[in-house]
N, C-alpha and C positions, 0 to 999 in steps of 0.2 A: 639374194645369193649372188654373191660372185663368180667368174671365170677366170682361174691366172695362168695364162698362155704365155708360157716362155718360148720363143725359136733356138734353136740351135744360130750360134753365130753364122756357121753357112749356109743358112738359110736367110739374112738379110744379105741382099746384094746393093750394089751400091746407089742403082737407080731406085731402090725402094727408100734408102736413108734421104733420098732429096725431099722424101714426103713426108717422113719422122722431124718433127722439132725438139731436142731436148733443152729442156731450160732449166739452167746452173746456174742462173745469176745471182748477185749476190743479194738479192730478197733470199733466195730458197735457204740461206745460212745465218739469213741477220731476225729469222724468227716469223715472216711472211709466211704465210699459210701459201700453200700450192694445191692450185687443183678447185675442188667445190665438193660439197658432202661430209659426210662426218668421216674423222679418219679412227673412229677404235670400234669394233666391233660389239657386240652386246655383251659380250665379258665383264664381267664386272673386274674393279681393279680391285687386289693388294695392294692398298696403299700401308706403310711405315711415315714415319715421320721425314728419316732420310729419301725415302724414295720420292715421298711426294714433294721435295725441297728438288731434289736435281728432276724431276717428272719436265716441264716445259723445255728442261738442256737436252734427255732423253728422247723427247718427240721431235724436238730440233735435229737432231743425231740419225734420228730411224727417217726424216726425211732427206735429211742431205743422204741416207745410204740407199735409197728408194734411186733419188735421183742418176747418182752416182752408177749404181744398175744399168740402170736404162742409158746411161753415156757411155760405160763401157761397151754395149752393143750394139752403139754406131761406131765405136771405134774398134772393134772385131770386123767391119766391112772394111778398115784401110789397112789394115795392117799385117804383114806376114806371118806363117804361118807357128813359127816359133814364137811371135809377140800376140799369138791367138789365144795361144796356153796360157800366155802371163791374163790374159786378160779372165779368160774361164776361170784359173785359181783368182785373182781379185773378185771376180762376182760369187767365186762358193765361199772366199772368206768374208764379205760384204752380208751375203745372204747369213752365215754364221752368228757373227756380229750383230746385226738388227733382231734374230734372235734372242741375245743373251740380253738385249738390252728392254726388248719385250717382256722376258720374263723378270726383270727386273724394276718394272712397272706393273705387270701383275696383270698385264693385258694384252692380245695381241690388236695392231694396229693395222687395219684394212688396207690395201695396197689398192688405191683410186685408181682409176682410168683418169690419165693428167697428160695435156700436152704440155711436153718443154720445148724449149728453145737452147740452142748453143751459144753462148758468149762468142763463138768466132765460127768461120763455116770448117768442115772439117773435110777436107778435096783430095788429101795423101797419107801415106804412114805419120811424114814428120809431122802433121796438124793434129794429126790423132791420138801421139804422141803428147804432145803437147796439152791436148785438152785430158788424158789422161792423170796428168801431172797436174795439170788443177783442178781435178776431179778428188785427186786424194791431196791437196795441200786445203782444200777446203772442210774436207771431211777431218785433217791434224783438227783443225780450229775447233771445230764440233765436238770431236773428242777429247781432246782438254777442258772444252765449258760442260762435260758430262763430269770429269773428275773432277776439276774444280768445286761443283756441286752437289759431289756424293760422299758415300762412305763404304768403307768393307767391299767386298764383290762388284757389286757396280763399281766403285772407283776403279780396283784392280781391271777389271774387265776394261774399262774407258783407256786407259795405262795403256795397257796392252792393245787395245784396237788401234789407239792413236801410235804406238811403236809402229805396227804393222804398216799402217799409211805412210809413214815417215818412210819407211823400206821400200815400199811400193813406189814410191813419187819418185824415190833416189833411182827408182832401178828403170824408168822412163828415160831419163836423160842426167846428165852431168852437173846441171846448176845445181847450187846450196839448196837444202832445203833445212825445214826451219827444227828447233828440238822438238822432239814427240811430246812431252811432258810439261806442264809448265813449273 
C-alpha cells in the first residue's frame, strides 16, 4: 500500500527545496527507468494491439510527467505568486494527462518514492523559470513519441497534451519553442 502526499506549494519553503533533488535528466526522457520497484500496480492491463505498440512511449510519457510534477513544486518555492497559479494549473493539467494516458494502457502506474536531481540549481524566479521551460520542452518530446506511436484516442490525447506543453513552455519565457506535433 502506498501513501501520495502532495503539499500545498506553500507549504515547500525554500530551505526545505535545498534537501529535494529533482532529477530531469535526460536518462528520465531517453527511456531509463527512474527510481527502483515495479512502476504498475497489480491492475491488469487492457492491452489492444495499438496500445501495446505505443505502451513503452506511454510509460516514457507518464514518467517524464511524474517528474515534471515534482519540478514544478520546487519551482512553486521561487516563484511569485501569479507564476504560482501558472504552476498549480500545469500540475492539475500534467496530473490530467497522465491520467488519460493510464487509461489508455489499461493500467494505472504507481507513482514511486524517487529521488531526482535538477539539471541546474534552481536559487530565483528566473532559474525556476527556466527549468520550468525545460520541464515541459522535454515532456513536447514525450508526447510526440506517444503520437508517433499511437492511434485514435491516444494519439489525439498525445496531440493535444503535447499542444498544451508547447503553450506552457511559450508562456515561461520568450525563446522559440519547438512544433507541438510532429
Amino acid at each position: 500500500m502506498s501513501v501520495n502526499v502532495r503539499l500545498p506549494l506553500k507549504a515547500v519553503s525554500a530551505s526545505a527545496v535545498s534537501v529535494i533533488f529533482v532529477l530531469f535528466s535526460l536518462s528520465a526522457c531517453s527511456g531509463a527507468s527512474v527510481g527502483s520497484g515495479a512502476n504498475s500496480a497489480a491492475t491488469p492491463p487492457v492491452s489492444t494491439p495499438a496500445a501495446s505498440q505505443a505502451e513503452p512511449a506511454i510509460d516514457q510519457a507518464i514518467q517524464g510527467i511524474d517528474a515534471a510534477i515534482y519540478g514544478y513544486g520546487v519551482i512553486g518555492a521561487y516563484v511569485s505568486s501569479s507564476d504560482q497559479k501558472k504552476v498549480e494549473r500545469a500540475i492539475a493539467a500534467l496530473n490530467r494527462e497522465r491520467l488519460t494516458f493510464e487509461l489508455a494502457i489499461g493500467r494505472h502506474m504507481s507513482e514511486i518514492a524517487v529521488a531526482y536531481q535538477l539539471p541546474n540549481p534552481v536559487t530565483d524566479a528566473a532559474s525556476a523559470s527556466a527549468l520550468a521551460k525545460l520541464l515541459e520542452m522535454k515532456l513536447i518530446a514525450l508526447f510526440n513519441e506517444v503520437a508517433q506511436n499511437s492511434t485514435g484516442l491516444t494519439k489525439t490525447a498525445a496531440e493535444r497534451a503535447s499542444t498544451k506543453a508547447t503553450r506552457r513552455a511559450a508562456g515561461w519565457n520568450t525563446t522559440s519553442v519547438p512544433k507541438s506535433t510532429p
